[in-house]
C-alpha positions in Angstrom: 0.0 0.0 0.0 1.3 3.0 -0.6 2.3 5.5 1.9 2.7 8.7 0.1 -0.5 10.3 -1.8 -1.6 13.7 -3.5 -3.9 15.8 -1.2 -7.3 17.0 -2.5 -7.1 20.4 -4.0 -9.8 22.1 -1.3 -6.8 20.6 1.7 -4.1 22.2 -0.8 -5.5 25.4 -1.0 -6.4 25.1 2.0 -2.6 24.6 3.2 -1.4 27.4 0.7 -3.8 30.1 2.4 -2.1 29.9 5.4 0.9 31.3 4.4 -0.7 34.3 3.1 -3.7 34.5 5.4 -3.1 34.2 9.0 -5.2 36.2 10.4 -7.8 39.1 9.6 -5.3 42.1 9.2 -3.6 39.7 6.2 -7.2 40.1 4.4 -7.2 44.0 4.9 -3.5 44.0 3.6 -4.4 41.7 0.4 -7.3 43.2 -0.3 -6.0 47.4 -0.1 -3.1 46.3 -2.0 -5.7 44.8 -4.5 -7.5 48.1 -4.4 -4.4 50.2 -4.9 -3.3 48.2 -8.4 -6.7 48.5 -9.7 -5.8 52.5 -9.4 -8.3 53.3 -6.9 -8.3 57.0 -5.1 -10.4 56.0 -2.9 -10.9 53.3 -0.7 -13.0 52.2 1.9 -12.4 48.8 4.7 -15.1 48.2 6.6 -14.9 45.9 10.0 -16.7 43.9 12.2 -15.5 42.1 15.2 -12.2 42.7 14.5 -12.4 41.5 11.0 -13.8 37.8 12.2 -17.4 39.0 11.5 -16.8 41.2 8.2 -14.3 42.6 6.3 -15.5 44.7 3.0 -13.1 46.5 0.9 -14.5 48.7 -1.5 -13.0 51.3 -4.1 -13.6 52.6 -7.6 -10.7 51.1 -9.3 -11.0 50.3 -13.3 -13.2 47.1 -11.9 -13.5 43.6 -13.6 -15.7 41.6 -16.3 -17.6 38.5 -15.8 -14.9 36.5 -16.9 -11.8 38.4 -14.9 -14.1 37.6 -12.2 -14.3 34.0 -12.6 -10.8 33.7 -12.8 -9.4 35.8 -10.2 -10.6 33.3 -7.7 -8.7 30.8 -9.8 -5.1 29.8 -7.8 -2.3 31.8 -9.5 -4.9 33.7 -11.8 -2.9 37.1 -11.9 -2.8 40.2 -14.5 0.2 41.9 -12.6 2.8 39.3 -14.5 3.1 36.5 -17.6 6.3 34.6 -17.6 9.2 34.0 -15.0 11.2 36.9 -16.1 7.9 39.5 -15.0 9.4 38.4 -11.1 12.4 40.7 -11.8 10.8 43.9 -12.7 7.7 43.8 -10.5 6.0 47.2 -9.5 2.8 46.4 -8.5 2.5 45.2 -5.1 0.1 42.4 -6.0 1.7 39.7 -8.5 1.2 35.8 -7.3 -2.2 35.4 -7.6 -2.9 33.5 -4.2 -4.3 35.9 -2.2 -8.2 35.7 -3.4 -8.2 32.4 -4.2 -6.5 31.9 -0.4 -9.5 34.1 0.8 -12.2 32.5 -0.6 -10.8 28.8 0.5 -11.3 29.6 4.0 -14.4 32.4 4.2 -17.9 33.1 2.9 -16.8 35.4 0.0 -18.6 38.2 -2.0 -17.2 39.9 -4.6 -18.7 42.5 -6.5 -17.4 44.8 -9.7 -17.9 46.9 -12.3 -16.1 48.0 -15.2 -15.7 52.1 -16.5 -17.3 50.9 -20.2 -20.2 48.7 -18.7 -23.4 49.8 -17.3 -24.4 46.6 -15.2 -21.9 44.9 -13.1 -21.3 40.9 -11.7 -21.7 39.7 -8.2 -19.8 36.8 -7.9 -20.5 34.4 -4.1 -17.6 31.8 -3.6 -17.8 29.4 -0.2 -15.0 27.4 1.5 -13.3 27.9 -2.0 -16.2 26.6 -3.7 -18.6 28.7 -6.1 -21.8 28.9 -5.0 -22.9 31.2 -8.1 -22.6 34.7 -9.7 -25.2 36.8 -11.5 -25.4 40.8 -12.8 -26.2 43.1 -10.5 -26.3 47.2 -10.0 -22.8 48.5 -8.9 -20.5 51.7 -9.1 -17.8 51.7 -10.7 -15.0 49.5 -8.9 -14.7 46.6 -6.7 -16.6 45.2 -3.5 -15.1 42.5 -1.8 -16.7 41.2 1.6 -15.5 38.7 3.4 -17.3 36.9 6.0 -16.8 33.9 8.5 -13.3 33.8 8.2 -11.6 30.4 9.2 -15.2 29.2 9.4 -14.5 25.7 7.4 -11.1 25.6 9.8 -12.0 25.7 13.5 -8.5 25.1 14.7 -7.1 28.2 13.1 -10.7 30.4 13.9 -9.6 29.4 17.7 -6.5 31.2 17.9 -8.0 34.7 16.4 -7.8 36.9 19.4 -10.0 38.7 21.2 -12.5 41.2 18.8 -9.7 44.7 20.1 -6.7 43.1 19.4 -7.7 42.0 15.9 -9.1 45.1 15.2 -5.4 46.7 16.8 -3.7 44.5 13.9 -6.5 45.6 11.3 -5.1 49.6 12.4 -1.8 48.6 12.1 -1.7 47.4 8.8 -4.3 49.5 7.2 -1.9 52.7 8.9 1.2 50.9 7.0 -0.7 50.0 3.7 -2.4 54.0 3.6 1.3 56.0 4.8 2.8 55.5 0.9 0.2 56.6 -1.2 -0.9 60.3 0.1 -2.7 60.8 -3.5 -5.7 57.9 -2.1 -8.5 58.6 0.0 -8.4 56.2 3.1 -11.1 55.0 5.2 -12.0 52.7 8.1 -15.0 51.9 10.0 -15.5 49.3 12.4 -19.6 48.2 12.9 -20.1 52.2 11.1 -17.6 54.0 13.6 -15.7 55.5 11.3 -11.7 54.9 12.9 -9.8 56.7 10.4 -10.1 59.0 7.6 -7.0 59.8 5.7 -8.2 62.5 3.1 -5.9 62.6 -0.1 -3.4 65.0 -0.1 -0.2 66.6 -2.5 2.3 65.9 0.4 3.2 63.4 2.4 3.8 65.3 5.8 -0.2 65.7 6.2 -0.4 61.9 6.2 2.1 61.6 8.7 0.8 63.9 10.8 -2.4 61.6 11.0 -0.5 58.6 11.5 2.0 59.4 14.0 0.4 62.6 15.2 1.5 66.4 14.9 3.6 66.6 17.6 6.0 64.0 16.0 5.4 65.6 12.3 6.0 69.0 13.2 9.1 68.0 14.4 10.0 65.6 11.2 13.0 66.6 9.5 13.2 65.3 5.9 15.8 64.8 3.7 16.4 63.2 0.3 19.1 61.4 -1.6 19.9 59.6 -4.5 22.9 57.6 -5.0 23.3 56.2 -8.2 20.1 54.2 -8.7 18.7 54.1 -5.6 16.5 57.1 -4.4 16.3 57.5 -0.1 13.6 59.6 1.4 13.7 60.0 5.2 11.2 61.6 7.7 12.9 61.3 10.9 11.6 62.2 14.1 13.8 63.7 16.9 15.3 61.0 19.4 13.8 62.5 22.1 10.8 60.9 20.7 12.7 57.1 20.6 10.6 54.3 21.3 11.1 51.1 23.7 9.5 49.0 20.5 10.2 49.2 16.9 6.7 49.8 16.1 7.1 53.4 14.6 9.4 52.4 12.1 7.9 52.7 8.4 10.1 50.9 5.7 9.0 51.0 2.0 10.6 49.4 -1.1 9.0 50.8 -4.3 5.6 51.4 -1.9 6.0 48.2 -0.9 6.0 48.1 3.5 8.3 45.9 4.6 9.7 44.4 7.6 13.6 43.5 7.3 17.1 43.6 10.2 19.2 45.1 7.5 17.1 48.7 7.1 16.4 48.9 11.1 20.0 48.6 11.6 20.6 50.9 9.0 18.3 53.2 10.7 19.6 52.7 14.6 23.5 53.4 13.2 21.7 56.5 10.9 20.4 58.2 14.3 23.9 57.1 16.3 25.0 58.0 19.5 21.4 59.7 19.7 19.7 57.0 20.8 20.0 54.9 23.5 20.3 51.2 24.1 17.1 49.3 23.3 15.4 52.4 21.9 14.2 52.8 17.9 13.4 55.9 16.7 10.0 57.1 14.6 11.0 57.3 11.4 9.8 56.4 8.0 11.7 55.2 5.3 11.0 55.5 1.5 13.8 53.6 -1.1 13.3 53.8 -4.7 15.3 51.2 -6.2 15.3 48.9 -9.7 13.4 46.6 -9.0 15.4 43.8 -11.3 17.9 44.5 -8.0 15.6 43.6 -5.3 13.8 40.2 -4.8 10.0 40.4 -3.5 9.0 36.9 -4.4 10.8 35.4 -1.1 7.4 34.8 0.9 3.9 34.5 0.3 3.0 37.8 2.8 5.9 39.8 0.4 7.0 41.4 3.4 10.6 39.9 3.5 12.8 41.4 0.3 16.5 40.5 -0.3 18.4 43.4 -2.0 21.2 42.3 -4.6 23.5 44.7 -3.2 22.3 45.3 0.6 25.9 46.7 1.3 24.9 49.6 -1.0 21.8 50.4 0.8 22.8 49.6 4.0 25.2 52.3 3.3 23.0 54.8 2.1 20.4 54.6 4.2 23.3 55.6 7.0 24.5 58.5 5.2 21.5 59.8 4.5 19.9 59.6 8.4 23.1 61.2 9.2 23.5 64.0 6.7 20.1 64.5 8.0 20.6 64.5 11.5 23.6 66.7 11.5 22.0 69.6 9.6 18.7 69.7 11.7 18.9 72.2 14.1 18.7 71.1 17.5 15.1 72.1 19.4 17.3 73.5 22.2 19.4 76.4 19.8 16.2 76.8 18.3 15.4 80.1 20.9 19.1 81.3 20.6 20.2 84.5 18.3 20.8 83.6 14.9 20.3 79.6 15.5 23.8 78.7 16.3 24.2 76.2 18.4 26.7 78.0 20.8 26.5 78.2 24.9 29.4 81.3 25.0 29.3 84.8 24.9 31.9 87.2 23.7 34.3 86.3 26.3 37.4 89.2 26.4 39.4 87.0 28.7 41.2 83.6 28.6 39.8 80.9 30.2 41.5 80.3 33.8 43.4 77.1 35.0 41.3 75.2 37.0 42.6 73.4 40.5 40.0 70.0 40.0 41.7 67.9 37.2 38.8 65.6 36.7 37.2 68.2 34.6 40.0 70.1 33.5 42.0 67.5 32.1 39.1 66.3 29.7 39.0 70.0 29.2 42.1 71.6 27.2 42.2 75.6 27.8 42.9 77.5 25.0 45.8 79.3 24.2 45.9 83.2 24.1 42.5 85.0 23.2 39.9 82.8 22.6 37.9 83.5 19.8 34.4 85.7 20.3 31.6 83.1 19.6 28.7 84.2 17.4 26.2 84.6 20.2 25.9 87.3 22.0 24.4 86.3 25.3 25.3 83.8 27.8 23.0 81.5 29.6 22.8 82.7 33.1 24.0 80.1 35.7 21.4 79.5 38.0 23.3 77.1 39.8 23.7 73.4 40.3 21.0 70.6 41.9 22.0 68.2 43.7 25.5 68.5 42.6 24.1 67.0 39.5 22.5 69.1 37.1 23.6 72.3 36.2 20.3 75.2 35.9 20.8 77.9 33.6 18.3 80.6 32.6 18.0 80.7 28.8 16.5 83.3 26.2 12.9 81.3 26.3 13.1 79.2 29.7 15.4 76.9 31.6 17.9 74.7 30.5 18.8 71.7 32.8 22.4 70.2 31.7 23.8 66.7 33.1 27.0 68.0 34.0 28.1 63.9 33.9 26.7 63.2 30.4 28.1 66.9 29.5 31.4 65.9 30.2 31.7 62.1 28.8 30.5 63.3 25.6 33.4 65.9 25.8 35.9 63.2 27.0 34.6 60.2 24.8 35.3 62.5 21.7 38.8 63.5 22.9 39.9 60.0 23.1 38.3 59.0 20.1 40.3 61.6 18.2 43.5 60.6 20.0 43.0 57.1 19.1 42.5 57.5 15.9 45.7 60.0 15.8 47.8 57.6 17.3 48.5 59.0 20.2 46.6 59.1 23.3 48.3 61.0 26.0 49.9 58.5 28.4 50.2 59.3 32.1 52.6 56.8 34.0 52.0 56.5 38.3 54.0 57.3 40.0 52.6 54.6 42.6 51.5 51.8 40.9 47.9 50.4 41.3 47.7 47.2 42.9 44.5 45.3 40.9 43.3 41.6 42.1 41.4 40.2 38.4 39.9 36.7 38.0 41.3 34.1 36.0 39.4 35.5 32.9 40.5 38.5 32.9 43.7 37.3 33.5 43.9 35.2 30.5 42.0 38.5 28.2 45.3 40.3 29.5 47.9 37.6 28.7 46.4 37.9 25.0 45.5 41.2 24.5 48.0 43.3 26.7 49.5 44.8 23.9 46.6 45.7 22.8 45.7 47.7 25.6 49.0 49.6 25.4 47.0 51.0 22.6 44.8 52.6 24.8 47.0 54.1 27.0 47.2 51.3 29.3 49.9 49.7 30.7 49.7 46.4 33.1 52.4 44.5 35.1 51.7 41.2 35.9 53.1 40.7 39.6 52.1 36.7 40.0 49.3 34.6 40.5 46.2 37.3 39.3 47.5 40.4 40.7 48.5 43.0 38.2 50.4 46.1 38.8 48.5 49.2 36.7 51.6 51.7 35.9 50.2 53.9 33.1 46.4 55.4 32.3 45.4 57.5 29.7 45.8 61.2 30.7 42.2 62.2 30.1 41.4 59.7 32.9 41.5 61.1 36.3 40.0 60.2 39.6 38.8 56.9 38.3 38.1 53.8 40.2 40.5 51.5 38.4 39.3 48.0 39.3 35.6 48.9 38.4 37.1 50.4 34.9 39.2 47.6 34.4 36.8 44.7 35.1 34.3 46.7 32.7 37.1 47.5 30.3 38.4 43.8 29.5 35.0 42.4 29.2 34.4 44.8 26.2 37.8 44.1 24.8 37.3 40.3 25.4 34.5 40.6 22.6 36.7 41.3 19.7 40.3 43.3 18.3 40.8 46.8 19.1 40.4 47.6 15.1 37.0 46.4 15.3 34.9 50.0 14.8 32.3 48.5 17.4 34.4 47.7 20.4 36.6 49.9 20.1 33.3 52.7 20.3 32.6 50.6 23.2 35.9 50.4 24.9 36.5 54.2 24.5 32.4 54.6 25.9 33.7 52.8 28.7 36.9 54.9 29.4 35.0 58.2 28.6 32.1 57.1 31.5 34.6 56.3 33.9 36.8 59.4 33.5 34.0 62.1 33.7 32.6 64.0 36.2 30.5 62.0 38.4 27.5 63.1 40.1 27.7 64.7 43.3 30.6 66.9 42.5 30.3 70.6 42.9 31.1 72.9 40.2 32.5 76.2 40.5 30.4 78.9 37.4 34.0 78.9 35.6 34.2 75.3 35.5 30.8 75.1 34.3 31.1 78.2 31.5 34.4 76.1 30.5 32.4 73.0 29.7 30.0 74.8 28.1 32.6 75.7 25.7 34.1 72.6 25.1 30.8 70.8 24.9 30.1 73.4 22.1 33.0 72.3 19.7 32.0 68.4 20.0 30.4 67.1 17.0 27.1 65.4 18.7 26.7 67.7 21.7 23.4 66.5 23.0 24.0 63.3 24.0 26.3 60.9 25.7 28.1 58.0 24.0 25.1 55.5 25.0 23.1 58.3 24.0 21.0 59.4 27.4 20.3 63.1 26.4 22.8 65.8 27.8 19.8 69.1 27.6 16.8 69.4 28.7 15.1 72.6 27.9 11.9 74.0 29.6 10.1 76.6 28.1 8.5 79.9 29.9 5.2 78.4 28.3 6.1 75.0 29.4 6.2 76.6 32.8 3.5 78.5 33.1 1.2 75.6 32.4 2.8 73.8 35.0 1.4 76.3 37.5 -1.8 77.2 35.7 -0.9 80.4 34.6 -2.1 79.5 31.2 -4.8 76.6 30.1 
């Protein structure tokens, strides 16, 4: 007897619609995309209980004839390609011709459509993948398709749908994701006729956003364009004061196409930098124009996973252009200044004095003979310091509260960093040794890696058994609890080489942390105005290397609301 046997066609199809259809929000997604290559500009989704009651998508889209009708319920039935080469220059976002049929296999299906050159249209009723008839009927121009029962013929899968909200949270999710793209189309959603959203068509995309993400986030958006060579990048980034614990406001498009792929969110994350911190994500949308014989959509049945040709090319552009970005946006916090210029000094007519408190001085080079005047013209007035902690400074429109720690690594994680890569960190030898007691891991990091560290300005004795002798430090570094830094220290050099652009970010992070001003230390005004200065000259000076923000500024409005001065 034999053991292996062909399934039925209803089990196959069966089968193949769950990989496209797992769960209401993939009928929305289909059917909008549907929609969208019909050439619809308008187009309306209509819910109920969370998609598992109803789902009708409408739109008046060039529409169908009796026999297009008949055969788009037909498994790989499809007018968006014709032979095998078609998969290499796709631009529709429909093209496999499983999603209807993958529909109507496992629902109670109605579809409904009308051509522009025909008065009458067809009404076409399909059940558990079987036709239960189709006659002409009165319609608009367009298409109708409503879906009921889903999962009905499939109880195991109709058991795991969630509750009614969260399906309907999915629906939101994806319709919001489909709509973004395409500002030109009228969008609409009601669930049981409460209308959830209405995305009127518009010439500009910031207007969408603005309804999507809100207009708190969009009036802050700064947008930026590039194209490099055939690729086209479009970027709305939000500040990273905005960042996220989730990726969830993270909008990537290929050719209008949303997808969901590790190579662009890293992009993205090492786009925004040192602005974010660990295990944030920033809101930010994402828009690449690219050939599409160079990118490859036909990897899974949801075509939400693409695999560029050349993903070091985009990777790389996608960087550049957050960062070009990013670096000509003026901060919010210079915003109230004179002029814009991102400057904490006024015209100074004196040198800056020597300081008797090297853990701030000594990340802190004075410089020689007259400074230069600065392009502001007024100073921030020091209010003072709380808790030893954050520094208080009245500004043009409010109050500005500094992190005189963050302040100061930033300052001292970009003077190593431009020491390293000069080749020569300062080195400054004890003149007492420090006596440092490691484990036998650390031990063994420093048996094959202590040249290494001499690279970093540090120089280790071993004195027997797992005592070390520390003899040299890094200048910058003062004031620093060695055995905490060093324990810290190895287990980021333990990770990789020195060369390696990541650890070595990491191992200087660590050094730069370590050697700043801690909190809890008092501050005199001239050490304060002199970190001011420096932190002015640093290329990202509003945030720390593991990118907690350095400002905080407080508006006069801001303020008075506090304390119900104004509603």
């Amino acid at each position: 007897m034999n053991t292996i046997r062909i399934l039925p066609e209803k089990v196959a199809s069966q089968i193949a619609a769950g990989e496209v259809i797992d769960r209401p929000a993939s009928v929305v997604r289909e059917l909008i995309d549907n929609s969208i290559d019909a050439g619809a500009d308008r187009i309306v989704v209509r819910i109920e209980n969370g998609g598992k009651g109803l789902i009708k998508v409408s739109d008046n889209g060039k529409g169908m004839s009796r026999d297009d009708l008949l055969l788009c319920v037909e498994r790989h039935a499809t007018s968006k390609i014709e032979t095998a080469s078609d998969l290499f220059s796709i631009k529709s976002l429909g093209f496999r011709g499983e999603a209807l049929p993958s529909i109507a296999s496992v629902s109670r299906m109605k579809l409904t459509s009308r051509p522009k050159d025909r008065m009458e249209g067809n009404r076409l009723k399909i059940a558990g993948g079987k036709l239960t008839g189709i006659a002409e009927t009165g319609a608009p121009v367009g298409n109708e398709v409503e879906v009921g029962a889903l999962f009905f013929n499939i109880p195991a899968r109709r058991k795991f749908l969630r509750a009614a909200r969260t399906e309907t949270d999915h629906i939101i999710d994806t319709f919001t994701r489909v709509a973004l793209p395409f500002p030109g189309i009228n969008f609409k959603l009601d669930d049981a006729g409460k209308t959830l959203m209405n995305l009127p068509a518009h010439d500009h995309q910031l207007p969408r956003l603005s309804a999507l993400l809100g207009r708190k986030v969009a009036e802050s958006i700064t947008e930026a364009q590039e194209r490099i060579h055939d690729l086209g990048v479009s970027v709305y980034l939000a500040p990273w004061e905005l960042s996220r614990t989730r990726g969830d406001r993270l909008y990537v498009y290929v050719n209008g196409r949303n997808i969901r792929d590790r190579l662009v969110t890293r992009a993205i994350i090492e786009g925004y930098g040192q602005r974010l911190m660990k295990g944030h994500y920033p809101q930010a949308v994402i828009f690449l124009e690219i050939d599409p014989s160079k990118v490859d959509v036909n990897v899974h049945p949801t075509k939400q996973e693409v695999r560029f040709h050349n993903s070091r090319d985009v990777f790389q552009a996608i960087v550049s252009t957050i960062e070009k970005a990013l670096a000509c946006s003026i901060n919010p916090l210079y915003a109230q200044m004179p002029d814009q210029v991102p400057s904490f000094v006024s015209d100074i007519s004196e040198p800056f004095p020597e300081f008797s408190q090297p853990a701030l001085t000594q990340g802190i080079p004075a410089r020689a003979g007259e400074p230069e005047q600065s392009a502001i013209s007024e100073l921030p007035q020091i209010i003072g310091q709380l808790g030893n902690t954050y520094i208080l400074c009245q500004v043009k429109d409010g109050l500005l509260v500094v992190d005189q720690h963050a302040a100061h690594e930033r300052i001292m994680y970009e003077n190593l960093k431009k020491g390293f890569s000069n080749s020569r960190i300062e080195v400054q030898a004890l003149l007492i040794p420090h006596k440092l007691e490691l484990s036998a891991k650390e031990k063994r990091v420093i048996q094959e890696k202590g040249d290494r560290l001499q690279r970093f300005g540090i120089e280790l004795e071993h004195f027997g058994g797992n005592t070390f002798l520390l003899r040299a430090v890094p200048a910058l570094l003062e004031n620093v609890e060695w055995d905490s830094f060093l324990s810290e220290f190895l287990a980021e050099l333990e990770e990789g080489e020195p060369e390696d652009d990541i650890l070595l970010d990491k191992a200087l992070t660590v050094m730069a942390c370590h050697g700043a001003i801690r909190a809890g230390y008092r501050m005199t005004d001239e050490e304060i105005t002199h970190l001011f200065y420096q932190l002015e000259e640093m290329d990202l000076p509003t945030n720390c290397p593991h990118g907690r923000p350095i400002f905080k500024h407080f508006t006069y409005y801001e303020i008075e609301k506090m304390f119900k001065r104004v509603v």
